[in-house]
C-alpha positions in Angstrom: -2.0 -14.4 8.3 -1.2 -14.3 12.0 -3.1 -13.0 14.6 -0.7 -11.5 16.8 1.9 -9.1 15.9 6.0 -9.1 16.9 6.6 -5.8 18.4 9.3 -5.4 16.1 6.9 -6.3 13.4 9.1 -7.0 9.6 5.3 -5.0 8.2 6.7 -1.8 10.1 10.4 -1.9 9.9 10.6 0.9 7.2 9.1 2.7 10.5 11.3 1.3 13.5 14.2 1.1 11.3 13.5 5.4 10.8 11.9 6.3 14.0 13.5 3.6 16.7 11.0 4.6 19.8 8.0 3.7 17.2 6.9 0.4 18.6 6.9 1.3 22.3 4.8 4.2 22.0 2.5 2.5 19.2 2.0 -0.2 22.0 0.2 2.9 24.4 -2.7 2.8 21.6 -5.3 -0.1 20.4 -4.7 -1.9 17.7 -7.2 -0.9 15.2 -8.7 -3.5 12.2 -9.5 -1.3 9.1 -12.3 -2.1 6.7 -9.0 -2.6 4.6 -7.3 -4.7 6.5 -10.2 -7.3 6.7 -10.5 -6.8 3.3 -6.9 -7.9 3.2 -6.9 -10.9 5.5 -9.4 -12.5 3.0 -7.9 -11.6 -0.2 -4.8 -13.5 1.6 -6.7 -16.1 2.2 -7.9 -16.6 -1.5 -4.7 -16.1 -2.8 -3.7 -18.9 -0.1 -6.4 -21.3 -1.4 -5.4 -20.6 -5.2 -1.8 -20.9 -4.7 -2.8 -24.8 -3.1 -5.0 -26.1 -5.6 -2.1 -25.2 -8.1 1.2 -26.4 -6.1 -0.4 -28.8 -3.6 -2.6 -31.9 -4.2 -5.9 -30.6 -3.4 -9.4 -32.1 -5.0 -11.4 -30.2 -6.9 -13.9 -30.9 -4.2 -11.9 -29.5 -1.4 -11.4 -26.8 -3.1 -15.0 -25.6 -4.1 -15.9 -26.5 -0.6 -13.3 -24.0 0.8 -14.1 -21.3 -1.9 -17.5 -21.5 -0.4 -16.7 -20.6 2.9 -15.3 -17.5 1.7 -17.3 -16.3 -0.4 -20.0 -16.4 2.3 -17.7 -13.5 3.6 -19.4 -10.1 4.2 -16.2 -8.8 2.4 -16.4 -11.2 -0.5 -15.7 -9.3 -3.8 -15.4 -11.0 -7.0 -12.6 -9.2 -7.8 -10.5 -11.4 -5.4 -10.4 -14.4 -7.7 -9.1 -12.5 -10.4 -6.3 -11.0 -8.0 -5.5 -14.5 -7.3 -5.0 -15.9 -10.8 -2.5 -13.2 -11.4 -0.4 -14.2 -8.1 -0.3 -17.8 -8.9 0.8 -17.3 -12.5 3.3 -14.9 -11.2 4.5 -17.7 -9.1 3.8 -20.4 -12.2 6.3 -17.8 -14.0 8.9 -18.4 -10.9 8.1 -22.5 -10.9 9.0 -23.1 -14.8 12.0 -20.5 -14.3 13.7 -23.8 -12.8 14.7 -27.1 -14.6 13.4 -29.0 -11.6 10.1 -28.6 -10.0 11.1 -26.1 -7.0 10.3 -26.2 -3.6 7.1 -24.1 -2.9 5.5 -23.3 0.5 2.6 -21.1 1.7 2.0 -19.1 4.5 5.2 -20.2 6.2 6.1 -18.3 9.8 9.5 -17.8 10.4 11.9 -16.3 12.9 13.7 -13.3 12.6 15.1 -12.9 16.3 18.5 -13.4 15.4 18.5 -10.0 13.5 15.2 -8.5 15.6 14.6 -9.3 19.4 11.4 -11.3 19.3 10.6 -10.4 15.8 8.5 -13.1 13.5 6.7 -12.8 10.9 4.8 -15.0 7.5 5.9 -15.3 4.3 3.2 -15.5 1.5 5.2 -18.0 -0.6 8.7 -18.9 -0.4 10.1 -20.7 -3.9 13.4 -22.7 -3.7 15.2 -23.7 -6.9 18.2 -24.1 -8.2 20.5 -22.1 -6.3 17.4 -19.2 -5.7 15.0 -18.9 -2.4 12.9 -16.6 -4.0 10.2 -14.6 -1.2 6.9 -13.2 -2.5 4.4 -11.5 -0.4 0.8 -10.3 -1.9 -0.3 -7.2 -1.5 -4.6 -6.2 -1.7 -4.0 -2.5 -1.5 -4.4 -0.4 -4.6 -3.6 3.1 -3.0 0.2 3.4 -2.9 2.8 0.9 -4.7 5.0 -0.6 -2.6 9.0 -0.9 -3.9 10.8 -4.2 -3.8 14.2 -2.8 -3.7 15.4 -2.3 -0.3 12.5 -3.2 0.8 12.7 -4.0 4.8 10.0 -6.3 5.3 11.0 -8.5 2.1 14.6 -8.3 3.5 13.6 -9.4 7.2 11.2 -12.3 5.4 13.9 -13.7 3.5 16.2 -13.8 6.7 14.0 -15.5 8.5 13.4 -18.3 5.9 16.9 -18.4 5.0 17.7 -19.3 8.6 14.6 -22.2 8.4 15.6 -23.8 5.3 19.3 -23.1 5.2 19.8 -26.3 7.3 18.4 -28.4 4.9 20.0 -26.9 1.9 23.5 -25.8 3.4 25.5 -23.3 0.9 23.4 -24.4 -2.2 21.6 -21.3 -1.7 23.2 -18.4 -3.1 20.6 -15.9 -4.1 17.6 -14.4 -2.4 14.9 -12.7 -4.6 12.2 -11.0 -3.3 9.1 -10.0 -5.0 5.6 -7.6 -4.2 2.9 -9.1 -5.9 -0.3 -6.1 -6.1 -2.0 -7.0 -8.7 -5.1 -4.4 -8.0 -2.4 -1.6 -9.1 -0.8 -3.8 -11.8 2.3 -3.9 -10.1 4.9 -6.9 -9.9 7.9 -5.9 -8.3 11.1 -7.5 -7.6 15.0 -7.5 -6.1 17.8 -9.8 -6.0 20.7 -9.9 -3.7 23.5 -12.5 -2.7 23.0 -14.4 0.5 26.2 -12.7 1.8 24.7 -9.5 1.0 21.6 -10.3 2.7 23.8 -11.6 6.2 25.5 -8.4 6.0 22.5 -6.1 6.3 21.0 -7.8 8.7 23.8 -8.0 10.9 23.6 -3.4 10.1 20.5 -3.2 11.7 21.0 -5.3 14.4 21.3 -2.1 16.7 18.8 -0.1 15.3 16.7 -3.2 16.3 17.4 -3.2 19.8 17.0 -0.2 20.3 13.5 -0.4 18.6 12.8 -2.9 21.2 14.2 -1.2 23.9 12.1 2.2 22.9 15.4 4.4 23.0 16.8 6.4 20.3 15.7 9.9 18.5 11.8 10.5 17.3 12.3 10.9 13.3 9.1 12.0 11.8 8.6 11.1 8.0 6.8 9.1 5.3 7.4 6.5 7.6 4.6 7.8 9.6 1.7 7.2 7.9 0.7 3.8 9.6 1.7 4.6 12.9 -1.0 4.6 15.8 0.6 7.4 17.7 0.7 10.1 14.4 -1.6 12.4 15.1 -0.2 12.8 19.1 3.2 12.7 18.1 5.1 15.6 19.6 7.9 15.2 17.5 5.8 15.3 14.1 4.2 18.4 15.5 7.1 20.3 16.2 9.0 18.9 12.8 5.6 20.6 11.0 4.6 23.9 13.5 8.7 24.5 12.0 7.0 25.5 8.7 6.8 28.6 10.5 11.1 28.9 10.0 9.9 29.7 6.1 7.8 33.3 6.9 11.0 35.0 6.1 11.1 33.8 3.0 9.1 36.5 1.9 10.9 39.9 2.8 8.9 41.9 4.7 9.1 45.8 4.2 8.4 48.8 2.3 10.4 47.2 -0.7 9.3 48.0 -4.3 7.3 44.6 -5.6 8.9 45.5 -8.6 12.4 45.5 -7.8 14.7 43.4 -8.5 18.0 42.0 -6.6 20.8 41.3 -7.9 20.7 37.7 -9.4 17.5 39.8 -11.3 15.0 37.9 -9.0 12.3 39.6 -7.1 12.7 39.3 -3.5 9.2 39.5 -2.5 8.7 36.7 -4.7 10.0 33.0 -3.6 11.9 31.5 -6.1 11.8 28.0 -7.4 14.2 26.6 -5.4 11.8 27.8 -2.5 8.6 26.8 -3.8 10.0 22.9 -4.6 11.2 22.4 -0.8 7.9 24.1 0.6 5.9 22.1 -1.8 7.5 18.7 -0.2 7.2 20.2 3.7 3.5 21.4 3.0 2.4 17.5 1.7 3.6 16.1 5.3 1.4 19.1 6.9 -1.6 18.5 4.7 -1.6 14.8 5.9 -0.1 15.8 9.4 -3.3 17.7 10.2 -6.1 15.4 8.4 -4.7 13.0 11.3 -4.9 15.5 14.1 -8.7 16.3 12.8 -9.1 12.0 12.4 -8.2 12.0 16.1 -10.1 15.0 17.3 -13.5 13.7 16.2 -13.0 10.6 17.6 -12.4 11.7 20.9 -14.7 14.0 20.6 -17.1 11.1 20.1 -15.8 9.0 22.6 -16.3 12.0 24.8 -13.4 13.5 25.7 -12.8 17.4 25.1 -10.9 19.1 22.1 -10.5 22.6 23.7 -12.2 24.9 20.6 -13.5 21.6 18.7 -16.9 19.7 18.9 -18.5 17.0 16.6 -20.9 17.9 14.9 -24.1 16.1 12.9 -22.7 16.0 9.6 -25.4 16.3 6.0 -27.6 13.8 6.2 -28.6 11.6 3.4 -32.0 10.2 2.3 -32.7 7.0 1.6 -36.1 5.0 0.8 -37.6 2.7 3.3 -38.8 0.4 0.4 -37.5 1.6 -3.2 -39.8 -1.2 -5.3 -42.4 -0.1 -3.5 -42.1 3.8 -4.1 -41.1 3.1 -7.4 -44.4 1.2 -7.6 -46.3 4.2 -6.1 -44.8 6.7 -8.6 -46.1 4.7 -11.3 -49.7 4.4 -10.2 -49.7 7.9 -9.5 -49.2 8.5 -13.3 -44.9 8.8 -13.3 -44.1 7.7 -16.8 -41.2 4.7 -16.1 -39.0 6.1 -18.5 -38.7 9.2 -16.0 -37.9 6.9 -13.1 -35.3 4.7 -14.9 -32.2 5.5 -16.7 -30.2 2.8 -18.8 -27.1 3.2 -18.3 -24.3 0.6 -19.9 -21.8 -0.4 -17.3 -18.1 1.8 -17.3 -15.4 -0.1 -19.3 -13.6 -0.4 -16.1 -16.9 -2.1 -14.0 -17.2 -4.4 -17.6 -13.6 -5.8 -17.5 -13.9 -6.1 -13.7 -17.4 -8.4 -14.3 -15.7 -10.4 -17.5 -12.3 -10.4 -16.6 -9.5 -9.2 -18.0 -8.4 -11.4 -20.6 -11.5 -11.9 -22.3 -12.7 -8.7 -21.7 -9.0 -8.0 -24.1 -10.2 -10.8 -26.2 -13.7 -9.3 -27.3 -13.4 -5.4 -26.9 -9.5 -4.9 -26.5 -9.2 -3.4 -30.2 -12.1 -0.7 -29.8 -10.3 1.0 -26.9 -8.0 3.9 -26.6 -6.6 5.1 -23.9 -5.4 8.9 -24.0 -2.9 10.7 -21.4 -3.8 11.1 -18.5 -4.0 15.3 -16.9 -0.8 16.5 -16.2 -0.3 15.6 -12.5 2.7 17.3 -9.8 4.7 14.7 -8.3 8.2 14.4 -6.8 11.1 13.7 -8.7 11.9 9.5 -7.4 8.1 8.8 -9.0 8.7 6.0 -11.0 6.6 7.4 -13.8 8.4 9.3 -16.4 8.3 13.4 -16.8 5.2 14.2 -18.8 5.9 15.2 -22.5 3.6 17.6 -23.9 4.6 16.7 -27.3 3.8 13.2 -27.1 0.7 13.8 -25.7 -0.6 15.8 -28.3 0.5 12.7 -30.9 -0.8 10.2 -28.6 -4.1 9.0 -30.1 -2.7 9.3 -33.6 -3.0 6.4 -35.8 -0.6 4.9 -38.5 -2.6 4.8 -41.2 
C-alpha cells in the first residue's frame, strides 16, 4: 500500500466526485492513521504475501520467513490468515475461469491522470485472461459493505491499469470486471462493463475532476461525508442539518382538537407516514453529524483550545489489578474457595470457529447449529437485505421431519 496519497485520491472519489471542493479543504487538516487503518495496511500485506506464494514462485522458506515478520506485528491477529485464504481462492476461482493460465499481478501502481489531474493509485490484484482484465481490491473492514457496482474507485483502478497493460495487449481486451473482496463481512462483490463503457465514464468525470483539483464547485453534504477530515467543521453540513428546523411546521400549532380529523381522515397534529420516512432518513445524517462535532470538540478541548459551553472532562475510571496471579493467590490463602474466583466458561461459537477455522469448524460442529432470525431491524429501502417476513420467521427453525 502506498505511503502517500493523490489528492484526487480513487479511495475518495465517491466523495470528490459528490462534493468537488472536498480534497482542498481535507488538505487544511492532518492526515490521521486509525487503529483501523494499521490494522488494514497489515491485513494487505498478508493477503499480499498469500496471493505470492500461490501465483508467484516463492519457497516455502521465504515465505515462513516473511510470515514471521508479520506476525511479530503489535496488530497481528490470527484472523488475518483466514481472511487471506478466502482472497486467494476467490482469485484461484478467477485463474481456472480461463483456459490459459492468466496474467496475475500484485500490488500494481498505476496512473490515472489522464481521467484525474495527478491522481494514482494501487490495485490489489489485476487478472488478465482471455479477453477479461479483471480488478480486485481487498477490503479488512467489517463495519459497512462496500458495492461493486458503480463503484468509483474500482472504476478509476481499472482505468489506470487499462491504460498500463493496454499497450501490450492492444484491443484483445474487451471486458473489465471489478471485484471487492471483504471477507470479515462475507462479502464478494462484483461488476462487469465493456472497455468502451469504461472510456466513456471516464472521459464524464473528467470535469468533475478538475474541478476537484482545482477546489471549485458547490459543497454537497451527504453519505459521502463520513471519511472526510473536514466533517465535523463543515459549514455546509451544518447548515444542510440546522435545516431540520424547516420540519417544526410539520406539526400544526394551535388550539386544534387532537382529535380532529382533516379531510383525507388524517389527524393534522399527527405527522403522517410520508413525514416520518423522510425525517427518519434527515435525522440519521444529524445523529452522525453531531457525534462528529462532539469527536472534534473533545479533542480540541484536549489539545487546549476552547469550546465556548464545553469542557473535557475525567471520564469513569476503571480498575484494574497491578498483579492478578498474585491477588488471585492472596484470595486463596486468605481462605477464597477457587471455585468463587473462577468461572469456566466454553468459548462462543463465533470465538470457536474464529480459533479452528471455518471449514473444519463446519466439518465437526456444522450439523449441531441453528441459526434463527435475527430482531426485526429498520433500515432504508436500497438495503440489499430482503423485507423481513414475519411469517417465515415464525417457521424458521422448523424441521422436516
Amino acid at each position: 500500500m502506498p505511503d502517500r496519497h493523490a489528492v484526487l485520491s480513487p479511495s475518495a472519489a465517491h466523495r470528490w466526485l459528490h462534493c468537488t471542493p472536498a480534497p482542498r479543504i481535507e488538505a487544511e487538516f492532518p492526515e490521521s492513521a486509525s487503529e483501523y487503518a494499521e490494522e488494514g495496511r497489515l491485513a494487505h500485506s498478508v493477503c499480499e504475501l498469500a496471493a505470492k506464494k500461490k501465483f508467484t514462485v516463492m519457497s516455502g522458506k521465504t515465505y515462513n520467513s516473511q510470515l514471521k515478520k508479520l506476525k511479530a506485528d503489535p496488530k497481528w491477529d490470527d484472523e488475518m490468515l483466514a481472511t487471506a485464504t478466502a482472497y486467494v481462492e476467490h482469485l484461484t476461482e478467477h485463474a481456472m475461469r480461463f483456459e490459459h493460465a492468466p496474467y496475475v499481478a500484485l500490488e500494481v501502481k498505476v496512473d490515472i491522470s489522464d481521467y484525474a489531474p495527478e491522481a494514482f493509485g494501487t490495485c490489489d490484484c489485476v487478472m488478465i485472461g482471455g479477453d477479461e482484465l479483471i480488478i480486485t481490491d481487498y477490503k479488512h473492514g467489517k463495519g459497512v459493505p462496500v458495492p461493486a457496482q458503480d463503484n468509483p474507485q474500482m472504476l478509476l483502478y481499472a482505468l489506470g491499469a487499462l491504460k498500463l497493460y493496454r499497450p501490450i495487449y492492444g484491443d484483445m481486451i474487451r471486458r473489465v470486471s471489478t471485484y471487492i473482496d471483504q471477507p470479515r463481512l462475507g462479502g464478494y462483490d462484483g461488476a462487469s462493463m465493456t472497455v468502451d463503457a469504461l472510456l466513456a465514464w471516464g472521459e464524464s468525470i473528467r470535469p468533475k475532476a478538475a474541478a476537484a483539483f482545482m477546489g471549485t464547485g458547490d459543497f454537497a453534504p451527504g453519505d459521502w461525508c463520513r471519511f472526510c477530515r473536514a466533517k465535523a467543521k463543515c459549514r455546509a453540513r451544518a447548515d444542510n442539518h440546522t435545516a431540520l428546523e424547516d420540519f417544526k411546521d410539520c406539526v400544526p400549532a394551535g388550539a386544534a382538537d387532537a382529535a380532529a380529523m382533516d379531510a383525507d381522515g388524517a389527524c393534522p397534529r399527527l405527522l403522517t407516514d410520508e413525514e416520518i420516512g423522510a425525517l427518519l432518513v434527515r435525522a440519521e445524517g444529524l445523529v452522525a453529524w453531531y457525534n462528529d462535532l462532539k469527536e472534534y470538540a473533545l479533542a480540541a478541548c484536549l489539545n487546549g483550545k476552547t469550546i465556548p459551553g464545553w469542557k473535557a472532562v475525567e471520564g469513569r475510571s476503571t480498575r484494574a489489578w497491578t498483579d492478578q496471579d498474585a491477588a488471585l493467590e492472596a484470595l486463596m490463602a486468605g481462605g477464597v474457595e477457587e471455585a468463587i474466583i473462577y468461572d469456566r466458561v466454553p468459548k462462543t461459537l463465533a470465538q470457536l470457529e474464529k480459533v479452528i477455522g471455518k471449514q473444519r469448524f463446519g466439518e465437526l460442529v456444522g450439523g449441531m447449529i441453528t441459526k434463527s432470525p435475527g430482531k426485526p431491524a429498520l433500515a432504508a429501502e436500497s438495503d440489499k437485505r430482503p423485507a423481513y417476513n414475519g411469517a417465515a420467521a415464525d417457521f424458521s427453525e422448523v424441521k422436516a421431519l
